[in-house]
C-alpha positions in Angstrom: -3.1 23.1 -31.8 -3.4 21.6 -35.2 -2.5 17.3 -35.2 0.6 17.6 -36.7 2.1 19.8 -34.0 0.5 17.6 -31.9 2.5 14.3 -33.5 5.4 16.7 -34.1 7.3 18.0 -30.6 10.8 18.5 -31.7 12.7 21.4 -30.6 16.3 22.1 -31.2 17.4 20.3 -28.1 15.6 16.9 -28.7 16.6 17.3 -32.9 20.1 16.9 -31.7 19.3 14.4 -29.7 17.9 12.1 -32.2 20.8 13.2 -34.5 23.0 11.9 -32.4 21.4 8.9 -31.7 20.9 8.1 -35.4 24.9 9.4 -35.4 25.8 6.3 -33.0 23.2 3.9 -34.7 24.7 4.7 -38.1 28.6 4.4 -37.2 28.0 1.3 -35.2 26.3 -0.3 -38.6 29.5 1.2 -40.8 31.8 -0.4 -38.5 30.5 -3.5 -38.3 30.0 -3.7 -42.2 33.7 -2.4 -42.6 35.2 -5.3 -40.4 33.0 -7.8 -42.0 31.0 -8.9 -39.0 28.4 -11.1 -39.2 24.8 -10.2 -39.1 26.5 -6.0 -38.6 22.4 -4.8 -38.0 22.7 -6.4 -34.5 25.6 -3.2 -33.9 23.2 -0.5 -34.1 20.1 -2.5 -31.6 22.3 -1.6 -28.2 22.7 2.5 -29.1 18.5 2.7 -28.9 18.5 1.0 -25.4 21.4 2.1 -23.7 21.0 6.0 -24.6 19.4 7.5 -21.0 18.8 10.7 -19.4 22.2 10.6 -17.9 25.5 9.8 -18.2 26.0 7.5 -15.1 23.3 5.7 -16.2 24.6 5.7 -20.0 27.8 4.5 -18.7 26.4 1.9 -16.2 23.5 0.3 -18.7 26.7 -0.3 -21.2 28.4 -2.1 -18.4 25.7 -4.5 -18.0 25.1 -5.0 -21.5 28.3 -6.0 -22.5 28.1 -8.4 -19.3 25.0 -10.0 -19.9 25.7 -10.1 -23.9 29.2 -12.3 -23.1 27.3 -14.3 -20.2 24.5 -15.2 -22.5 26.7 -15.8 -25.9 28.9 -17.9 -23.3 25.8 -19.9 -22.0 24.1 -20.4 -25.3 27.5 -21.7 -27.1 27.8 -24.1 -23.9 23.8 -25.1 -24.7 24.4 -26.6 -28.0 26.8 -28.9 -27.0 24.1 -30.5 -25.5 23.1 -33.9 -27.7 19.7 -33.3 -28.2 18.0 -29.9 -29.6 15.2 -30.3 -27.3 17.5 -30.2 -24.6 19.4 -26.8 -26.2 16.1 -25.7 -26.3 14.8 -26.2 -22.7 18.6 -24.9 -21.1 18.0 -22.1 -22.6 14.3 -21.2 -21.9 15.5 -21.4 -18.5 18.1 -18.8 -19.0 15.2 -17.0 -20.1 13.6 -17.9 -17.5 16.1 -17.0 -14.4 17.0 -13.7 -16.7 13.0 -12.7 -17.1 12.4 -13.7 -13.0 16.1 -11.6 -11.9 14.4 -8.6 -13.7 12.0 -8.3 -10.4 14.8 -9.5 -7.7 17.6 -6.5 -8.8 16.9 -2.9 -8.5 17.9 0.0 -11.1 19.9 -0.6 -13.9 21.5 -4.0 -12.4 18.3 -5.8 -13.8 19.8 -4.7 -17.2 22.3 -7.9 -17.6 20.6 -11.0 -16.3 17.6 -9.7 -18.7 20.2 -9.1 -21.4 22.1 -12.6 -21.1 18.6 -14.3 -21.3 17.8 -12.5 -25.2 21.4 -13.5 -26.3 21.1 -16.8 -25.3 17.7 -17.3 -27.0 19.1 -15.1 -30.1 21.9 -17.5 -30.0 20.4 -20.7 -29.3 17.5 -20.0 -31.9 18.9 -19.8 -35.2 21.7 -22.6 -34.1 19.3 -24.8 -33.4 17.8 -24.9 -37.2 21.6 -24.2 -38.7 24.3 -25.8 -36.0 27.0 -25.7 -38.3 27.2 -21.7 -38.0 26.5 -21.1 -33.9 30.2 -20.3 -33.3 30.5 -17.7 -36.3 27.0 -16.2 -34.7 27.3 -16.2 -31.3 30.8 -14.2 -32.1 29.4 -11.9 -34.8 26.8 -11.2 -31.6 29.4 -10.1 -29.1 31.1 -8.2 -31.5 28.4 -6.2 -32.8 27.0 -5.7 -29.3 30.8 -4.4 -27.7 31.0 -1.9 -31.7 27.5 -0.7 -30.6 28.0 -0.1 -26.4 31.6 1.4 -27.6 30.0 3.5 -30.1 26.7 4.7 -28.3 28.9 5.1 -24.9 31.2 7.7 -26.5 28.9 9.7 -28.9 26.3 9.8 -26.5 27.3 9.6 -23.0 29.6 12.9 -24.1 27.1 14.9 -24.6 24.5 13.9 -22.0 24.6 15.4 -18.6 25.4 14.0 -15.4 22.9 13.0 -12.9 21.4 15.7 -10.8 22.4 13.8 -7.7 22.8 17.1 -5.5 19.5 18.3 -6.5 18.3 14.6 -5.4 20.0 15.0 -2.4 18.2 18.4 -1.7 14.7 16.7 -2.0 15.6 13.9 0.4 16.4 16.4 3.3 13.1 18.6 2.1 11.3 15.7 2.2 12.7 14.8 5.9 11.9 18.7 6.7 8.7 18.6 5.5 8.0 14.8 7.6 9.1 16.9 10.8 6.6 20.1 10.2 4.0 17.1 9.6 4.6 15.5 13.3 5.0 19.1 14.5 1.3 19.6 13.4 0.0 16.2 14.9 2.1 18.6 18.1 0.4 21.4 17.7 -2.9 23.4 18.8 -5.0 22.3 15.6 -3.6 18.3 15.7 -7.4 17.2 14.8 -7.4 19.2 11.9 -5.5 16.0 9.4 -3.4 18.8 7.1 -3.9 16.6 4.0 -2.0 18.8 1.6 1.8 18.4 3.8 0.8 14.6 4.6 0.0 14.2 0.9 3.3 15.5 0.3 5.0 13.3 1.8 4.1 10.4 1.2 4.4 11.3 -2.3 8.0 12.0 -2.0 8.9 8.8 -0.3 7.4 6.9 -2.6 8.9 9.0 -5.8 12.4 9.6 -3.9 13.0 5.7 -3.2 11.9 4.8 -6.9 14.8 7.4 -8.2 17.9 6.7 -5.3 19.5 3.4 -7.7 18.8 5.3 -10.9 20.4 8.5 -9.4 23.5 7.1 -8.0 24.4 5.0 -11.5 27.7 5.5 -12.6 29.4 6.6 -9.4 30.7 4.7 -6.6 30.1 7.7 -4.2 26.4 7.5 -4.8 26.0 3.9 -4.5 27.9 4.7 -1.2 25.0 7.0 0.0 22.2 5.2 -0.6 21.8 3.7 2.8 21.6 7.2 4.2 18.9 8.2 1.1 16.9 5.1 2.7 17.8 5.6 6.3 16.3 9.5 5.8 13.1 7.9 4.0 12.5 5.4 6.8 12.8 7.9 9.3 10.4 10.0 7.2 8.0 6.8 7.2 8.6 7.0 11.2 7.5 10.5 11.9 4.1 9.9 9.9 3.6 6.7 11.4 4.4 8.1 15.3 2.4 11.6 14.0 -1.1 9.9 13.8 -0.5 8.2 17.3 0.3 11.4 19.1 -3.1 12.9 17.3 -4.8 9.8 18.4 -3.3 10.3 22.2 -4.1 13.7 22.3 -8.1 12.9 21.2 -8.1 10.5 24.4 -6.8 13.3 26.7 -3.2 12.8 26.7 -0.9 16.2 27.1 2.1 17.8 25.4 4.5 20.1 26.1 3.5 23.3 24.6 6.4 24.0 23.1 7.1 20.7 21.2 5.3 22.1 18.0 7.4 25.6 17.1 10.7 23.5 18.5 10.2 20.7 16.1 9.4 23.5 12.7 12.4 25.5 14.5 14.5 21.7 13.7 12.3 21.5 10.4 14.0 24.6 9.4 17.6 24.3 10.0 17.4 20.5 8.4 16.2 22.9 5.5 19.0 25.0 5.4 21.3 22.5 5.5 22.1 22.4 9.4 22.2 19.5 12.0 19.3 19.3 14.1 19.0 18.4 18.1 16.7 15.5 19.5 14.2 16.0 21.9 15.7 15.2 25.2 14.4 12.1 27.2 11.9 12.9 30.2 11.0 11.2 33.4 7.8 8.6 32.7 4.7 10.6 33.6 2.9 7.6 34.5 0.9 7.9 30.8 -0.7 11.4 31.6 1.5 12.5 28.6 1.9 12.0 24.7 4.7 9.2 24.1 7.7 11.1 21.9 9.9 7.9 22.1 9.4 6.9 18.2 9.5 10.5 17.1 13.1 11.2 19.4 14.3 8.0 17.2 13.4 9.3 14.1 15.1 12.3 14.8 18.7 11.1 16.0 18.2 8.9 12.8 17.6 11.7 10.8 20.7 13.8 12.0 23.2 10.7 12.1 21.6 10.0 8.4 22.5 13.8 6.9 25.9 13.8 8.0 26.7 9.8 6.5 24.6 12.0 3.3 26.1 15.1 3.1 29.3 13.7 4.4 32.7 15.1 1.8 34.9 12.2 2.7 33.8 8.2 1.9 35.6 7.5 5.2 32.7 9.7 6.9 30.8 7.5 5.2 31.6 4.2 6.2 32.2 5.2 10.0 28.4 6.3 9.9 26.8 3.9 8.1 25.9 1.3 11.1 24.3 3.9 13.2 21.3 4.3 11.1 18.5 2.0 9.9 16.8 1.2 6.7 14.0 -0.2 5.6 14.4 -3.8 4.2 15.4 -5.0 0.4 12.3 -6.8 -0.1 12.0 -9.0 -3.1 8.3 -10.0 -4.8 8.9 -13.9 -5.1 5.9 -14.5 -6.3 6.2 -12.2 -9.1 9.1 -12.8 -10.0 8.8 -16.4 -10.4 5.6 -16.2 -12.1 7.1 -13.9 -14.7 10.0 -16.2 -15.0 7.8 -19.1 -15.6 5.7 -17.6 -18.4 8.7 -16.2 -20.1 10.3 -19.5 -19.9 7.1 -21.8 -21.0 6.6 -19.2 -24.1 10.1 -19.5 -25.4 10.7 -23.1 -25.0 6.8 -23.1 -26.7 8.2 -20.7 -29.2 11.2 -22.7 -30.1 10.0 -26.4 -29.7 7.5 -25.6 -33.2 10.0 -24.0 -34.7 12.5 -26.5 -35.2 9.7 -29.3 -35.2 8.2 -27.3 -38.1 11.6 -26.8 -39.6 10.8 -22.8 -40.1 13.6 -20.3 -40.2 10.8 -18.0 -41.1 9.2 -19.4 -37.1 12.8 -19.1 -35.8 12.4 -15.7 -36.2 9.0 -15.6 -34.3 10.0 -17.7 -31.7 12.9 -14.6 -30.8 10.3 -11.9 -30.8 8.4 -14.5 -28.1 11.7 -14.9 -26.0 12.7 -10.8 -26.3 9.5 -9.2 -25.7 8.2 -11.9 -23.0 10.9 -10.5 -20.8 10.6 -7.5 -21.6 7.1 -6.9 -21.0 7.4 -9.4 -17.9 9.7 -6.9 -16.3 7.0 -4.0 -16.4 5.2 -3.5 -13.5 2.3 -3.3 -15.5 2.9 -4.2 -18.8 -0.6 -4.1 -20.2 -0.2 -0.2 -20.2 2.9 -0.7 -22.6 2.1 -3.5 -25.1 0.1 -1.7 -27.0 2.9 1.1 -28.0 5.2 -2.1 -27.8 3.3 -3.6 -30.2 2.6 -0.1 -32.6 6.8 -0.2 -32.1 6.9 -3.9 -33.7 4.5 -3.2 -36.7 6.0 0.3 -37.6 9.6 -1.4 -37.0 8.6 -5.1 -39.1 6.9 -2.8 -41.8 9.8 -0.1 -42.2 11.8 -3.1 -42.6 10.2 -5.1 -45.4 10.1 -1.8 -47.2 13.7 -1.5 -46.9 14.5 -5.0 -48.3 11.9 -5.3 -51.0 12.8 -1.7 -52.3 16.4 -0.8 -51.5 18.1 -4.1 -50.0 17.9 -5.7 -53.7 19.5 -2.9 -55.8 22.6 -2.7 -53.3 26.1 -4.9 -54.3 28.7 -2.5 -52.6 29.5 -1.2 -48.6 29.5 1.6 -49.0 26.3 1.0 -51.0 25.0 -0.5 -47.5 26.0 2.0 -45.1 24.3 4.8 -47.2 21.1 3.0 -47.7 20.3 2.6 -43.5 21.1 6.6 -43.0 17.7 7.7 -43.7 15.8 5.2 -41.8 18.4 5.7 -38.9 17.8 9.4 -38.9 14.0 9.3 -38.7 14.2 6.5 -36.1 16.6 9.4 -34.2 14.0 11.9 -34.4 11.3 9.5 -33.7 13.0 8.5 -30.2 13.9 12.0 -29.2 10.1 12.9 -30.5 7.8 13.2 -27.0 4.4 11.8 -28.6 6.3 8.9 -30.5 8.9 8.2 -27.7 7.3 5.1 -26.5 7.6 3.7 -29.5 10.2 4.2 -31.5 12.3 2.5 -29.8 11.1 -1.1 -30.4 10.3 0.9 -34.2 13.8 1.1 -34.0 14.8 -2.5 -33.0 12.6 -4.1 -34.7 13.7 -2.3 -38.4 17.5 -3.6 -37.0 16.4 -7.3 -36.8 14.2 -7.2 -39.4 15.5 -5.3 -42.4 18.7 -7.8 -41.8 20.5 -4.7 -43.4 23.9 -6.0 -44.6 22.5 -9.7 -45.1 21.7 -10.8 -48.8 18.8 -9.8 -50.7 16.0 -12.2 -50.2 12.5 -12.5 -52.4 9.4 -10.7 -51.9 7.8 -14.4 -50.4 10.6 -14.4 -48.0 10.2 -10.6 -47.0 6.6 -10.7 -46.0 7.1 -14.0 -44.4 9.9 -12.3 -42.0 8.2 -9.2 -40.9 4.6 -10.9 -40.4 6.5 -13.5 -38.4 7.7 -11.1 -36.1 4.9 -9.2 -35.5 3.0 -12.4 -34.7 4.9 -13.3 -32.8 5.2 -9.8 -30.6 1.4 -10.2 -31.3 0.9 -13.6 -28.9 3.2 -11.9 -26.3 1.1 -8.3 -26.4 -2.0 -9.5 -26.4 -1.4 -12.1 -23.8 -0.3 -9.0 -21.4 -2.8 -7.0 -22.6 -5.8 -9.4 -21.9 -4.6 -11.3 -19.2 -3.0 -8.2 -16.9 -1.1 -7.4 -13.6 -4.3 -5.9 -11.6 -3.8 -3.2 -9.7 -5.8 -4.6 -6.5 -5.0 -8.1 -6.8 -1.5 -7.0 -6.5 -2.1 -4.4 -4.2 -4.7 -7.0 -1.5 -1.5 -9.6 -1.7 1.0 -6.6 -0.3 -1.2 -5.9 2.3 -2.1 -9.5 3.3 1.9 -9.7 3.3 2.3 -6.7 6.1 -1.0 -8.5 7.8 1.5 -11.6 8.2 4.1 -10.1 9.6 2.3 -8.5 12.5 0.7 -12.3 13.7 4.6 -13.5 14.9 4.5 -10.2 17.3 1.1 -11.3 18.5 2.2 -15.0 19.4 5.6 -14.6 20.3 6.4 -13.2 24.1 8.6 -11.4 24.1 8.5 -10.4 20.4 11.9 -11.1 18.6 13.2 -9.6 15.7 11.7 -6.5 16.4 14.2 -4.2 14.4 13.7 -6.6 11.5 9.8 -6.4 11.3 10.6 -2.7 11.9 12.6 -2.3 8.5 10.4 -4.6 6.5 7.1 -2.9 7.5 8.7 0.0 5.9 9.6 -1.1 2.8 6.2 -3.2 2.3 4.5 0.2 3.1 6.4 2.0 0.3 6.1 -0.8 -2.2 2.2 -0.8 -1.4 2.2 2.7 -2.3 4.2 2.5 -5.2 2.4 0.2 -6.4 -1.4 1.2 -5.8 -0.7 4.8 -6.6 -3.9 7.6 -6.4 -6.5 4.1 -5.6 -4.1 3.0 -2.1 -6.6 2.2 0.7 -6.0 4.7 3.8 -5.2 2.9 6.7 -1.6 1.3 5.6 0.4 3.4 8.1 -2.0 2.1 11.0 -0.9 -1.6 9.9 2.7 -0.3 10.9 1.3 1.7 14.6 -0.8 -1.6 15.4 3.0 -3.5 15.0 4.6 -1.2 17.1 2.2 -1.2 19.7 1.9 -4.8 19.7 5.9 -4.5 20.7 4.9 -2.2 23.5 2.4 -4.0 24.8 4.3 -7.4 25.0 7.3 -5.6 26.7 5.4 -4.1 29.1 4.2 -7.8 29.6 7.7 -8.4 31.5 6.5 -5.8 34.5 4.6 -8.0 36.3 1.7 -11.1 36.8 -0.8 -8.6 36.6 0.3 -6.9 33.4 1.1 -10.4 32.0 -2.3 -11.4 32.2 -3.5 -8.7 30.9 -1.4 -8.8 27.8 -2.0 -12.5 27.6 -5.7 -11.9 27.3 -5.0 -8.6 24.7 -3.0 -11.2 22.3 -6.0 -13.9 22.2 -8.4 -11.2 21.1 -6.0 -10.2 18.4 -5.5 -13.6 17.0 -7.0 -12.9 13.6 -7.5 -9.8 14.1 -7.8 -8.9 10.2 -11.1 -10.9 10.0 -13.3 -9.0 12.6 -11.2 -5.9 13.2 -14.0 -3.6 13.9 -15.1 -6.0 17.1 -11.2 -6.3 18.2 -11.3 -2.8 18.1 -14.2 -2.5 20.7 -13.2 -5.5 22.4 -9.7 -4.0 23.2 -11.7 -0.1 23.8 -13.6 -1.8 26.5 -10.5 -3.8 28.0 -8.4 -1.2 28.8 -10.2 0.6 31.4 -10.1 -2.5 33.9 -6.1 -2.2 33.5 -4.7 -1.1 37.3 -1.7 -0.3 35.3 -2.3 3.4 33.5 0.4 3.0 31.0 -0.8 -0.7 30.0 -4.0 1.2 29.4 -2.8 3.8 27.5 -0.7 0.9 25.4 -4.1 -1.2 25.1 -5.9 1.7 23.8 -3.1 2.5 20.9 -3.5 -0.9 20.4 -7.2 -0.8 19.6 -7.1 2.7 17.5 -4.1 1.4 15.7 -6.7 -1.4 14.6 -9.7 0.6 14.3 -7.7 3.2 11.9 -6.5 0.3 10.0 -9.8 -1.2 9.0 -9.9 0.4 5.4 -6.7 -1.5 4.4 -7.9 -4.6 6.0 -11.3 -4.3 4.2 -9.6 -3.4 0.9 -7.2 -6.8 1.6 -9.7 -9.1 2.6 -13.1 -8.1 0.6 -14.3 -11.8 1.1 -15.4 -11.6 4.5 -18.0 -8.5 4.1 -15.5 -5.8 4.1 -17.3 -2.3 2.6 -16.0 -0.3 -0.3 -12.0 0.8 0.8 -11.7 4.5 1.3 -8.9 6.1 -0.9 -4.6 7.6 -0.2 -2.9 6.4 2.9 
């Protein structure tokens, strides 16, 4: 493959693609210029971000755009009321602040408008700040260029680009709830020491994919947003069956029995959840006095299975609704500390940004000091923006350069509209293709903001001083922001050590509370810690993570079975004090709690001892890999 048909991917499907996306750009601009709106480049800036792979999405990103554009214009107009421009200043870094930290609190497309009222505020606070007598006409021209460009990109683009594949989403959540019930029928089965890495894999790969698509796939419809509890009620049951899998393996190894035919009547179950069927639940038996595997956690994932794909596939929201208490999900978990430390730099560098501006006096600064406040929280709201500040930043040079070629060699010669309007088309049009072009994706599409702000196309014609002065001070100032992610970024395994110590916390309140309470709450946190650990450690998670859940769970058996008797009580008692920190010598509590459970009269306590203490023992990777400080060796690798 030669290097130009490596830089050059376009087929016909992604040519029309960036023609229409040029298309909406270019109109929005013409309108603008036509009605005589102030600053008419900002029009075009919301048909890059807004265009999406489908139409819900299209539809719902528009939404929030034009919501956050009118609460930030709102916000900032209110701000420079205020008597002191040091004050305007710091009001609104910290709309820039909340926006940048609300970025990492809301899921799917919902993060769009507290993000977007946080850039209008700045972009109208900014430049008011150096020229107050024209924030009114500005923070107008801002609204009405952004509702020309969300109007305009909604209805050329969202036309033409499909709807969400939300059945075919649908279809993987119930494979990926088949394919956790052929998983716990293996741990069932004749070869349950073989671990079947491939299916497990599987899995655990879907859960993690599946739950990072279910906001994204039900944008734009009210129906879909209705059935994500039963998306995440079919994932935590999914989380269940692995989790209860590897303790029936681990019962089985110590000489625990099973009904022979559990294993073909769970892929039997497997199969008609496949096809679309409702499933039966393992029926409850007599207690065997521990001589047999415990199905308890995997009959629960089952009825929550079956209650979840009928609230799923239910035709009628009515269904819906009626269903949706009788099934569980895992928790909305929010990373505070992330999102206030992303808050806080964003915040800090604009008001930084800003403050030297207007001290300096600098319009040329003022338009630094934006490309701070925009691309802080945009970055910030990556999960690891160091991988994207370098094509960020290739965006922002590409975008500032097009740009000062466009006012020092065509913005001069131009005295007419229509004269305007002509003279964007062909950057517009290679932007298009740029966007829609695979190896240039990334981007063109701060290439293509960037040329909006900084060609200042419709504006008048400035000197050459003044044009090298306004691209350079963008890109330094996208420069300080890049770099500062770049150097200085979200590590994987600092991240990943502080989501385990988290799910480590939340097992010490079972140890030290008799009985445990909250149960069903620990229950759907675990889960979602478990999936955000994966999601966010990727192919380097430490195994061990689903034991973290098992040594919970057994910790909740244990203390119930604490309510039998004096004797058991003791015995749990004496269980709990050798688990009190048990994430600093785990390997000890482990054989500790192995040697214990023998000199339990009660066989079941036994048997719940000894889950207790494999639970542990298979969880020492994750603990080594979350607490390397005390001796821990190298973490071995995938869940």
């Amino acid at each position: 493959m030669s290097s130009s048909s490596k830089l050059i991917q376009l087929d016909r499907a992604s040519v029309r693609q960036g023609l229409r996306l040029a298309l909406a750009a270019w109109l929005s601009f013409t309108i603008a210029v036509l009605l005589g709106v102030d600053n008419p480049y900002w029009a075009a800036m919301p048909v890059w971000v807004i265009s999406q792979a489908s139409r819900g999405l299209i539809y719902e990103r528009a939404l929030f755009r034009v919501g956050g554009t009118l609460l930030g214009a709102a916000l900032g107009l209110a701000f420079l009321h205020l008597p002191d421009p040091y004050l305007q200043l710091l009001s609104m870094a910290l709309v820039v602040a909340a926006g940048s930290a609300l970025t990492h609190v809301l899921r799917g497309a919902h993060s769009y408008m507290p993000m977007l009222a946080g850039i209008t505020a700045a972009v109208v606070v900014l430049p008011s700040v150096l020229a107050p007598e024209a924030s009114v006409e500005l923070a107008l021209s801002r609204v009405e260029c952004t509702l020309i460009g969300v109007l305009v990109a909604t209805l050329i683009s969202g036309w033409a680009t499909p709807h969400s594949r939300r059945a075919d989403y649908y279809q993987r959540v119930r494979q990926l709830a088949a394919d956790a019930l052929r998983l716990a029928a293996h741990h069932l089965g004749p070869r349950f020491q073989e671990e079947d890495r491939n299916l497990s894999a599987r899995v655990v790969r879907e859960i993690c994919e599946l739950d990072a698509q279910a906001r994204l796939t039900a944008a734009g419809s009210l129906d879909a947003y209705r059935r994500i509890p039963y998306v995440d009620a079919l994932l935590y049951a999914a989380i269940e069956l692995v989790a209860a899998g590897q303790v029936i393996a681990r019962q089985r190894a110590r000489g625990l029995a099973c009904h022979p035919a559990h294993a073909q009547w769970l892929l039997d179950q497997a199969q008609a959840l496949q096809d679309g069927e409702d499933i039966a639940v393992l029926e409850k038996r007599p207690a065997s006095g521990g001589q047999e595997v415990s199905l308890a956690r995997l009959r629960r994932a089952m009825g929550q299975i079956r209650r979840a794909r009928q609230g799923l596939f239910a035709p009628r929201p009515e269904q819906l609704q009626r269903r949706i208490r009788a099934v569980r999900v895992p928790a909305a978990a929010v990373d505070w500390p992330l999102a206030l430390r992303t808050g806080a730099i964003s915040g800090a560098a604009g008001f930084a940004a800003g403050a030297g501006a207007y001290a300096l006096g600098s319009p040329v600064l003022e338009l630094a000091a934006i490309g701070v406040c925009i691309f802080s929280m945009i970055l910030g709201s990556m999960p690891r923006p160091q991988l994207m500040a370098k094509y960020i930043f290739t965006g922002i040079a590409v975008g500032a350069g097009a740009a000062g070629l466009y006012r020092y060699a065509v913005q001069l010669h131009l005295t007419q509209d229509w004269q305007v309007i002509a003279s964007v088309l062909p950057f517009m049009v290679a932007g298009g293709l740029a966007r829609a072009n695979r190896p240039t994706a990334l981007w063109a599409l701060d290439a293509n903001m960037c040329f909006q702000l900084a060609s200042q196309a419709g504006m008048a014609a400035v000197a050459l001083p003044a044009i090298v002065q306004g691209s350079a001070a963008l890109i330094a100032g996208s420069a300080v922001v890049c770099t500062a992610f770049y150097f200085l970024p979200r590590r994987t395994h600092s991240r990943g050590r502080a989501l385990a110590r988290r799910m480590v916390r939340e097992i010490h309140p079972l140890i030290r509370r008799q009985p445990p309470r909250h149960v069903q709450a620990w229950r759907s946190r675990a889960a979602r810690q478990l999936v955000r650990l994966l999601q966010w450690t990727g192919a380097e998670a430490p195994r061990g993570a689903v034991s973290l859940i098992n040594l919970g769970y057994g910790i909740v058996a244990l203390q119930r079975l604490a309510t039998v008797g004096p004797r058991q009580r003791g015995c749990v008692q004496h269980v709990c004090a050798l688990l009190d920190g048990f994430e600093r010598q785990p390997r000890e509590a482990a054989n500790q709690l192995t040697r214990l459970a023998p000199e339990c009269a009660d066989p079941v306590l036994a048997d719940a001892v000894l889950d207790v203490a494999q639970a542990l023992d298979g969880a020492r990777p994750v603990l080594d890999y979350a607490y390397p400080a005390r001796g821990g060796a190298d973490f071995a690798r995938k869940p």
